[in-house]
PDB file with one MODEL, atoms N, CA, C and O in Angstrom:
MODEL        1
ATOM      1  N   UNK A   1      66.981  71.483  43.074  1.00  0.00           N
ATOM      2  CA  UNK A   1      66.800  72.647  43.916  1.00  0.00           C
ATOM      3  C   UNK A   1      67.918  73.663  43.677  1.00  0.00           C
ATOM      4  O   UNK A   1      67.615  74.838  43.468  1.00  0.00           O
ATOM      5  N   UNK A   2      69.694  73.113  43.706  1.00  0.00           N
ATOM      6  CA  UNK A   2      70.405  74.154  43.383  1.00  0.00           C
ATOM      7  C   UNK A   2      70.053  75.071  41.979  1.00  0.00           C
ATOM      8  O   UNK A   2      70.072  76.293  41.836  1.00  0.00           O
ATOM      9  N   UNK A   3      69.743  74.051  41.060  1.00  0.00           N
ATOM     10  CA  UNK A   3      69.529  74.902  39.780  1.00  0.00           C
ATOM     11  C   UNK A   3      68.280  76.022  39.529  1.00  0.00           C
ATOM     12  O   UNK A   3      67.747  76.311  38.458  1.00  0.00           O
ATOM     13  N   UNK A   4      68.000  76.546  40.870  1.00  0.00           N
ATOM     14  CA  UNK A   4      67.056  77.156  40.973  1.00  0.00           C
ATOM     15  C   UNK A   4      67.855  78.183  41.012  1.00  0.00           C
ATOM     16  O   UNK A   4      67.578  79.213  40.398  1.00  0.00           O
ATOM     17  N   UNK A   5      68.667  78.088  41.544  1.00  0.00           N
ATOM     18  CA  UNK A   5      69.385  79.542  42.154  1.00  0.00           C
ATOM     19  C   UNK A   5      70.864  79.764  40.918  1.00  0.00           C
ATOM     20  O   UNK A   5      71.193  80.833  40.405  1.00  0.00           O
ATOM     21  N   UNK A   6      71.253  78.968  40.792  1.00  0.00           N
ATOM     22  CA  UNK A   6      72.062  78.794  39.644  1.00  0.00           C
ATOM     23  C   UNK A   6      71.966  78.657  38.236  1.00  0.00           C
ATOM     24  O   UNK A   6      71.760  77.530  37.786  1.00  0.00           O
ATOM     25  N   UNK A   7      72.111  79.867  37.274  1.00  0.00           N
ATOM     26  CA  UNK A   7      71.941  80.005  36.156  1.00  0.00           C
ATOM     27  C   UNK A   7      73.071  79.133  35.426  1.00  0.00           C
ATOM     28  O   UNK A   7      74.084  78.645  35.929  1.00  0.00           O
ATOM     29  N   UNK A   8      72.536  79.063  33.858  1.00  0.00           N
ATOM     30  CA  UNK A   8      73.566  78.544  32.704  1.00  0.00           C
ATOM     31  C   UNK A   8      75.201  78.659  32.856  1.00  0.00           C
ATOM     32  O   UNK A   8      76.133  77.870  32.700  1.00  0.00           O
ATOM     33  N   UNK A   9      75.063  80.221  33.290  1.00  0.00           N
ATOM     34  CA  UNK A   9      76.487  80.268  32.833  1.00  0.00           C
ATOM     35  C   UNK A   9      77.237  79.767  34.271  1.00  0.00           C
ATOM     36  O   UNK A   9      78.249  79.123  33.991  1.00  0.00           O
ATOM     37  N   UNK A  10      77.028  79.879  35.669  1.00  0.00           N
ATOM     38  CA  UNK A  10      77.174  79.501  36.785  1.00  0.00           C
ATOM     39  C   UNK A  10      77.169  77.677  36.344  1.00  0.00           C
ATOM     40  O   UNK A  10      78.319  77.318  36.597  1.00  0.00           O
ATOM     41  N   UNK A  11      76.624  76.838  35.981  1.00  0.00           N
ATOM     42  CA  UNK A  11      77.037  75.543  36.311  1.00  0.00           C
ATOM     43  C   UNK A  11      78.126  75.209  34.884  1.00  0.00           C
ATOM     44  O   UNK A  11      78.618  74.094  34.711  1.00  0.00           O
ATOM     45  N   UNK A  12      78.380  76.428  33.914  1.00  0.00           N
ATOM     46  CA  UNK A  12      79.506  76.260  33.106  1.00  0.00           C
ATOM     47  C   UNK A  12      80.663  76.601  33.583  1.00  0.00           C
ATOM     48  O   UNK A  12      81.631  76.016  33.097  1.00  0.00           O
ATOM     49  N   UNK A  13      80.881  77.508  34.533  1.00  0.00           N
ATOM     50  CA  UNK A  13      81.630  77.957  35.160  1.00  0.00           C
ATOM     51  C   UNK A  13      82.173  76.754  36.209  1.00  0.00           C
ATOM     52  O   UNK A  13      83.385  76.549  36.285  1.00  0.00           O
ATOM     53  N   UNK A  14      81.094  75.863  37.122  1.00  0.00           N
ATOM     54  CA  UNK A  14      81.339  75.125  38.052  1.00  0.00           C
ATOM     55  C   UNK A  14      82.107  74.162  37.196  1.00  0.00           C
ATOM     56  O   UNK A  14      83.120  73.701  37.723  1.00  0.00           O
ATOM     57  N   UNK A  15      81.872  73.836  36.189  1.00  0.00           N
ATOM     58  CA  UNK A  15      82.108  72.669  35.577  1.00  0.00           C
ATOM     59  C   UNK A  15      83.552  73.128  35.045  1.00  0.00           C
ATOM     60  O   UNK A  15      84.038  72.337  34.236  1.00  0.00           O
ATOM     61  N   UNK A  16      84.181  74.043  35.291  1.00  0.00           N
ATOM     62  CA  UNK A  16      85.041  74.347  34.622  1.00  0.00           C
ATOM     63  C   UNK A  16      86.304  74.359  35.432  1.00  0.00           C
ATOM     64  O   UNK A  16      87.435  74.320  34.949  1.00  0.00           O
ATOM     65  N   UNK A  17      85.955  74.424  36.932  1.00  0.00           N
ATOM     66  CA  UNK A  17      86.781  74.456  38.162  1.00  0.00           C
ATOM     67  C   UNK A  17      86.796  73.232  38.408  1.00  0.00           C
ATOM     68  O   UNK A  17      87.419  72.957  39.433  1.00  0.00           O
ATOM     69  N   UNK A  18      86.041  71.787  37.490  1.00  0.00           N
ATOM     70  CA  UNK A  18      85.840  70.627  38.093  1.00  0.00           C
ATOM     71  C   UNK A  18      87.338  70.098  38.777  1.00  0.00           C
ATOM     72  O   UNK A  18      87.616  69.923  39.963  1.00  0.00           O
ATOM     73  N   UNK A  19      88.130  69.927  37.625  1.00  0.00           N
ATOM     74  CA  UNK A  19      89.633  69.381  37.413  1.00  0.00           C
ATOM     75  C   UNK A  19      90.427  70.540  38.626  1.00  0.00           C
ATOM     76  O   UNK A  19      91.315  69.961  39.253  1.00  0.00           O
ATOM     77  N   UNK A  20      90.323  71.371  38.849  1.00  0.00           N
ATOM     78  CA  UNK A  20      90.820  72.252  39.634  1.00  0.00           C
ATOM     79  C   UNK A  20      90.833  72.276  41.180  1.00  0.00           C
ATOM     80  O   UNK A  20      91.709  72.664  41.952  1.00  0.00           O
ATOM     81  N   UNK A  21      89.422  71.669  41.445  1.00  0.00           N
ATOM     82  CA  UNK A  21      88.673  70.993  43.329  1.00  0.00           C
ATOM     83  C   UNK A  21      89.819  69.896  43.222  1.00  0.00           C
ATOM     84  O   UNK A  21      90.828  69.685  43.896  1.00  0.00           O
ATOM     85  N   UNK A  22      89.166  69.176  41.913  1.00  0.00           N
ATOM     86  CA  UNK A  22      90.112  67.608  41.828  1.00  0.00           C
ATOM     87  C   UNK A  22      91.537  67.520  42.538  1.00  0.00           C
ATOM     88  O   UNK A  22      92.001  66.930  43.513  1.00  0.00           O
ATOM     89  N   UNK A  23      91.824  68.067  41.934  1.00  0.00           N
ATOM     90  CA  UNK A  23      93.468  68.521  42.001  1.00  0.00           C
ATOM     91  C   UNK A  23      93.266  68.984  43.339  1.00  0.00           C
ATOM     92  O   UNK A  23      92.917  68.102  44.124  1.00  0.00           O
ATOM     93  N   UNK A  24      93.376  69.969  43.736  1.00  0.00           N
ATOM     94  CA  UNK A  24      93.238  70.530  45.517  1.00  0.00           C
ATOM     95  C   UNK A  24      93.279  69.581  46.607  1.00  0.00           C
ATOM     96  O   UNK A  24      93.986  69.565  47.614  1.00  0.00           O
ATOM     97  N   UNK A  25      92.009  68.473  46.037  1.00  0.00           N
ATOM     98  CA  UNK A  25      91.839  67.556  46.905  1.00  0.00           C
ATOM     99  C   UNK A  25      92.646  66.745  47.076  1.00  0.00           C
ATOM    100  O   UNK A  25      92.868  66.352  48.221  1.00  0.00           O
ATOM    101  N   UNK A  26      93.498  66.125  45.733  1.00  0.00           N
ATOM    102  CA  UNK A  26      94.394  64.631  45.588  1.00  0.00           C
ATOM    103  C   UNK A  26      95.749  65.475  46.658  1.00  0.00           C
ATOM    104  O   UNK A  26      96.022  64.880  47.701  1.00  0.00           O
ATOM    105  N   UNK A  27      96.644  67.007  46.309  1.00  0.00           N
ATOM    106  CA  UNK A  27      97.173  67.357  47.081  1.00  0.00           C
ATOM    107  C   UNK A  27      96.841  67.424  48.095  1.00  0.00           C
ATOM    108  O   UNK A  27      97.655  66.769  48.746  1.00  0.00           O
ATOM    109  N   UNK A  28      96.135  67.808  48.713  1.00  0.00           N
ATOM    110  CA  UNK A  28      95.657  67.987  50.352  1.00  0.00           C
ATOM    111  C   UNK A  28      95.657  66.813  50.816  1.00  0.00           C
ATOM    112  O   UNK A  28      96.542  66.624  51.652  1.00  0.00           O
ATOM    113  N   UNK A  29      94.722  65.581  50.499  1.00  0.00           N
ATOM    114  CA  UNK A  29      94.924  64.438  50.976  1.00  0.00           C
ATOM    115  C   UNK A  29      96.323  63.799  51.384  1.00  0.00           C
ATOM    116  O   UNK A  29      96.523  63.351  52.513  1.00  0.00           O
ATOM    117  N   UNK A  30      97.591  63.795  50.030  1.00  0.00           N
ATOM    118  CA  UNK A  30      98.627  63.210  50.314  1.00  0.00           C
ATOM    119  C   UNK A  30      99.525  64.121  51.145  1.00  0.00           C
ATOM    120  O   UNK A  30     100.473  63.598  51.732  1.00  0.00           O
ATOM    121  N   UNK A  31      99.235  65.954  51.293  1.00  0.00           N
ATOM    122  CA  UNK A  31      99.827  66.455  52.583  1.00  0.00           C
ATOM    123  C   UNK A  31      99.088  66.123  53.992  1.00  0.00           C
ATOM    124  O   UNK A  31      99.695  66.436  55.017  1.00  0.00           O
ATOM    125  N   UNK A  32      97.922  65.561  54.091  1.00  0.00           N
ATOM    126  CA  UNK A  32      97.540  65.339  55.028  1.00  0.00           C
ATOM    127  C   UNK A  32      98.220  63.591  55.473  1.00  0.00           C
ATOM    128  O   UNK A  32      98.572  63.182  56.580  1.00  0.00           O
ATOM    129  N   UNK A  33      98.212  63.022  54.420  1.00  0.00           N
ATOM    130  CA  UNK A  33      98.584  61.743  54.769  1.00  0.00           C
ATOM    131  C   UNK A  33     100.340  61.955  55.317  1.00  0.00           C
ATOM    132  O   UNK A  33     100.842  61.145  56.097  1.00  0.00           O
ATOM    133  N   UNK A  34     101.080  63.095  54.795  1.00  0.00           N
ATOM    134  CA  UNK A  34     102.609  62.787  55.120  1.00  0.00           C
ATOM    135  C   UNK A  34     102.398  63.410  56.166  1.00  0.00           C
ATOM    136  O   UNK A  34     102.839  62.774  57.124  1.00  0.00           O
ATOM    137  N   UNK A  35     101.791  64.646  56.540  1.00  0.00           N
ATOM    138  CA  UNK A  35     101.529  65.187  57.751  1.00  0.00           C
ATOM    139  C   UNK A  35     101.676  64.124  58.992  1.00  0.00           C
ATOM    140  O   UNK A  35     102.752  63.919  59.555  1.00  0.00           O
ATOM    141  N   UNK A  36     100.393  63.450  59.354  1.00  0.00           N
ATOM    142  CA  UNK A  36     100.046  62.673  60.175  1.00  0.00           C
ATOM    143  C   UNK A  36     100.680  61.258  60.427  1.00  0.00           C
ATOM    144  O   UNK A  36     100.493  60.639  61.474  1.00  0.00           O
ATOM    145  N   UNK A  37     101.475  60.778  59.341  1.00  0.00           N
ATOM    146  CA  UNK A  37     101.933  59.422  59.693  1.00  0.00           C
ATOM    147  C   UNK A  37     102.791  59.322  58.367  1.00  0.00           C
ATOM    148  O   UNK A  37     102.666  58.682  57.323  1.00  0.00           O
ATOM    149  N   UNK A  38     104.168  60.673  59.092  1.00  0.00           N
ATOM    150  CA  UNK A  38     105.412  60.614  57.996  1.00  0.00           C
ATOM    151  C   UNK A  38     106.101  59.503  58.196  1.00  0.00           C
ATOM    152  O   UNK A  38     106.779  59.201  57.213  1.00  0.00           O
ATOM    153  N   UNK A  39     106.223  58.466  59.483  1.00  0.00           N
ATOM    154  CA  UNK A  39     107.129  57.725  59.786  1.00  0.00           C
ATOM    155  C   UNK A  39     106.799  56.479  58.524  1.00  0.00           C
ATOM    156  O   UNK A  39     107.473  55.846  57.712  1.00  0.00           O
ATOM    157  N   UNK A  40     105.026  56.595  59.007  1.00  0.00           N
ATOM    158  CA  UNK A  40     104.800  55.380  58.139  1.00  0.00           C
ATOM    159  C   UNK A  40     105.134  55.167  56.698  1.00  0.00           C
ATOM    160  O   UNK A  40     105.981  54.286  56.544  1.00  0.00           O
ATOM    161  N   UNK A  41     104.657  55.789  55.480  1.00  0.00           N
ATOM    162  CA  UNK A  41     104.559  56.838  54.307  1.00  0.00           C
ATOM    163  C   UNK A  41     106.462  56.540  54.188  1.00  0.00           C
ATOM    164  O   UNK A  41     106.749  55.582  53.470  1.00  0.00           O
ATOM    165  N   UNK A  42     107.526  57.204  54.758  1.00  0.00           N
ATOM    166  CA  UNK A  42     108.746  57.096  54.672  1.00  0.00           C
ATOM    167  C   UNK A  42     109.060  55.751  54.964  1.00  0.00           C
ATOM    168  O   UNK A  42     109.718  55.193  54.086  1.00  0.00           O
ATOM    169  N   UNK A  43     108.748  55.021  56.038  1.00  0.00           N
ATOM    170  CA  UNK A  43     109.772  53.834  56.192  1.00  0.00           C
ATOM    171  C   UNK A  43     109.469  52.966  54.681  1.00  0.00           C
ATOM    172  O   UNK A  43     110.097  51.908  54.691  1.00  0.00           O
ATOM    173  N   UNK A  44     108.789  53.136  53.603  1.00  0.00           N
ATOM    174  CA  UNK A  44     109.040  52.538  52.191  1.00  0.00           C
ATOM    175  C   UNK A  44     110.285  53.112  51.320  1.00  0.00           C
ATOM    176  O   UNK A  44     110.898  52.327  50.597  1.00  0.00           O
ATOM    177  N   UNK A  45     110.601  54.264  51.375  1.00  0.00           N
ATOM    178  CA  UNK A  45     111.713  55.000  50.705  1.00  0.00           C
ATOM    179  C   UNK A  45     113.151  54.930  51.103  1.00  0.00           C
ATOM    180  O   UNK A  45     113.533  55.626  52.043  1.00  0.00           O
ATOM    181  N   UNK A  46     114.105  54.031  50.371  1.00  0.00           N
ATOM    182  CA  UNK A  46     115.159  52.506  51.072  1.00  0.00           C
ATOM    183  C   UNK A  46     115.932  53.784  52.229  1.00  0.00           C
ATOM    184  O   UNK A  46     116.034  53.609  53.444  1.00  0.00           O
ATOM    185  N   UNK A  47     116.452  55.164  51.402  1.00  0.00           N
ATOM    186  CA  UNK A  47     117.153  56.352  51.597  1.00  0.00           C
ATOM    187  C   UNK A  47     116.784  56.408  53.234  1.00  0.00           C
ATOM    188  O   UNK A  47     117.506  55.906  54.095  1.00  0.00           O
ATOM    189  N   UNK A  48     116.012  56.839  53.398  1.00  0.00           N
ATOM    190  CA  UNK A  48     115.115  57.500  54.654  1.00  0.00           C
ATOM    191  C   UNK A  48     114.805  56.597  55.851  1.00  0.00           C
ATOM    192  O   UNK A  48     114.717  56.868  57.049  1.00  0.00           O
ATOM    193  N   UNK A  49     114.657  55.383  55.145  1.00  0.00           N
ATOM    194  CA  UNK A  49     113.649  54.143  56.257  1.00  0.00           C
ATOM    195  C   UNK A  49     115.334  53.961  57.407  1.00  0.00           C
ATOM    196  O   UNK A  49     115.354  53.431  58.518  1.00  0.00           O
ATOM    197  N   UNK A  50     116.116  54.361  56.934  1.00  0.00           N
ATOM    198  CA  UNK A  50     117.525  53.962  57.697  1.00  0.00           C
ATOM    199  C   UNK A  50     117.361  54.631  59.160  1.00  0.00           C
ATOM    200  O   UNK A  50     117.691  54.190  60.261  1.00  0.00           O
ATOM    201  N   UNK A  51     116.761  55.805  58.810  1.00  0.00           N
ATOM    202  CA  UNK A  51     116.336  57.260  59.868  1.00  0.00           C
ATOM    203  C   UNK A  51     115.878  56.558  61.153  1.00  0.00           C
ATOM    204  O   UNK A  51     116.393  56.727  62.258  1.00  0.00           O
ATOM    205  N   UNK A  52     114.934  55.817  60.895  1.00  0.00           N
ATOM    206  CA  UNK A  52     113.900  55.547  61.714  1.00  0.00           C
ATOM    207  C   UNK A  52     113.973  54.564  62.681  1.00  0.00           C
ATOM    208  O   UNK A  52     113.176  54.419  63.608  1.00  0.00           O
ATOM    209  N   UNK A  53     114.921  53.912  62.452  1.00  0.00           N
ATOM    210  CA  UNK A  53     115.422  52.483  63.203  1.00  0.00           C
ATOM    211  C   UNK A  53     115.318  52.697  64.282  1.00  0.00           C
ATOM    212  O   UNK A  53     115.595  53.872  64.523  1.00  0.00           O
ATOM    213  N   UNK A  54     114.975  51.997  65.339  1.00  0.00           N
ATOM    214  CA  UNK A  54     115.005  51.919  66.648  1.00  0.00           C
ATOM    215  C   UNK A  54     116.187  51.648  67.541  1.00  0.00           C
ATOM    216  O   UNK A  54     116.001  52.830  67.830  1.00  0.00           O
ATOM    217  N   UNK A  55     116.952  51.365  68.080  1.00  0.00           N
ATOM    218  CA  UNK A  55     118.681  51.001  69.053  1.00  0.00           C
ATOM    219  C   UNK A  55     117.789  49.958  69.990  1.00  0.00           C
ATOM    220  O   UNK A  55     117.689  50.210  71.190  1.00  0.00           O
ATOM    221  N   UNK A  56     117.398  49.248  69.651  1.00  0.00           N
ATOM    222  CA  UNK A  56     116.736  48.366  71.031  1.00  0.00           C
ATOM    223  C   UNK A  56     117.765  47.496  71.763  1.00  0.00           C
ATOM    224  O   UNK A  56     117.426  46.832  72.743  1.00  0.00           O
TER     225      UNK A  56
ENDMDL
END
């Protein structure tokens, strides 16, 4: 059905931005992942995990 509306040079073009979405996405994901649960994501990195300690 899309290729109804989409000519030759349009799905050469799409195909050409493939690696480019790709990319967008793998970044966005891992800013979304440090975003939302930096504590977690950091307490692996020896430097940083010191930060986080609790005083119980």
């Amino acid at each position: 059905m899309l290729s109804r509306f989409l000519g030759p040079h349009s799905w050469e073009l799409a195909g050409s931005w493939i690696p480019t979405v790709g990319m967008w996405g793998a970044v966005g994901t891992v800013g979304l992942a440090w975003g939302a649960a930096r504590q977690l994501i950091l307490d692996w990195v020896p430097y940083i995990n010191s930060k986080f300690k609790k005083n119980v």
